[in-house]
C-alpha positions, 0 to 999 in steps of 0.5 A: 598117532603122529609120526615121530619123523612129519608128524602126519597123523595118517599111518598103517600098522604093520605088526602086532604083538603081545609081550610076555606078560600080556599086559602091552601091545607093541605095534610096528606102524609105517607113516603113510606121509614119510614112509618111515617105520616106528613102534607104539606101545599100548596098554590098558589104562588101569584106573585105582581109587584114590584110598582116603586116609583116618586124617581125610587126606586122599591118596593113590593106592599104592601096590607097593606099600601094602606089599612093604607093610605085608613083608614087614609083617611077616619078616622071618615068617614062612610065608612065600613072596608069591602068596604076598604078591598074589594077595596084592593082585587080587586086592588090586584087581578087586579094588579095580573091578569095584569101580569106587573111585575113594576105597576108605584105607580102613577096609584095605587094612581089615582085608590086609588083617584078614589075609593074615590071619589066615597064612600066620598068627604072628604076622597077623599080630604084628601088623595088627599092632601098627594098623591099630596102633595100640597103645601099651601092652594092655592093648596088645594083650587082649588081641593076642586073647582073642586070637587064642579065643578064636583059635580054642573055638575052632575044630582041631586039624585031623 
């Protein structure tokens, strides 16, 4: 680490704290050159894989668009922000720990499908039909069947 002030590379580090949310270091370091104090900010590196597209074309994964694709889902819907977000983190964090460097934007999009279903029919539906781009309402009858059909399969809550 060069000092701001001489640039001399030799330095000793004062303090140490974590911030709020844990995810930074702040460190107070003193030039062994200058004398002169300053604050480095450390955080983890976090590596994402790049989500390969239906058209080939390779992108950063984007926390931020699938939580806008998730509230557009559920717009009017009573599904918490917090559920949302926790959803992302662990898609994120899983995404993470698998260390694939390429994740195919079709696995993000069933797991997103699947979440959905879980928490509301509607949501699902809704971001079903952009994901799968159905073409007219013969398409998106028979996913609203399935859905039915699934739901008559399943035992009713006590």
């Amino acid at each position: 680490m060069k000092c701001p002030y001489c640039a001399k590379a030799r330095n000793k580090v004062i303090d140490s704290r974590l911030s709020k949310d844990s995810t930074v270091i702040r460190r107070r370091r003193e030039c062994l050159g200058c004398r002169k104090r300053f604050t480095t900010y450390e955080r983890v590196e976090e590596i994402l894989p790049m989500v390969v597209k239906k058209d080939g074309r390779r992108e950063p994964f984007d926390r931020q668009k699938v939580l806008a694709g998730m509230k557009k889902a559920c717009q009017k819907r009573p599904i918490s922000m917090n559920d949302l977000e926790a959803f992302v983190d662990v898609l994120e964090k899983s995404f993470q720990e698998s260390g694939e460097k390429e994740i195919p934007s079709d696995v993000i999009g069933e797991r997103i499908m699947a979440r959905l279903h879980e928490l509301d029919d509607v949501a699902f539906v809704r971001f079903a039909s952009v994901y799968r781009r159905f073409q007219d309402v013969n398409d998106f009858m028979k996913e609203l069947s399935e859905l039915v059909n699934r739901r008559g399969k399943q035992p009713s809550p006590k």
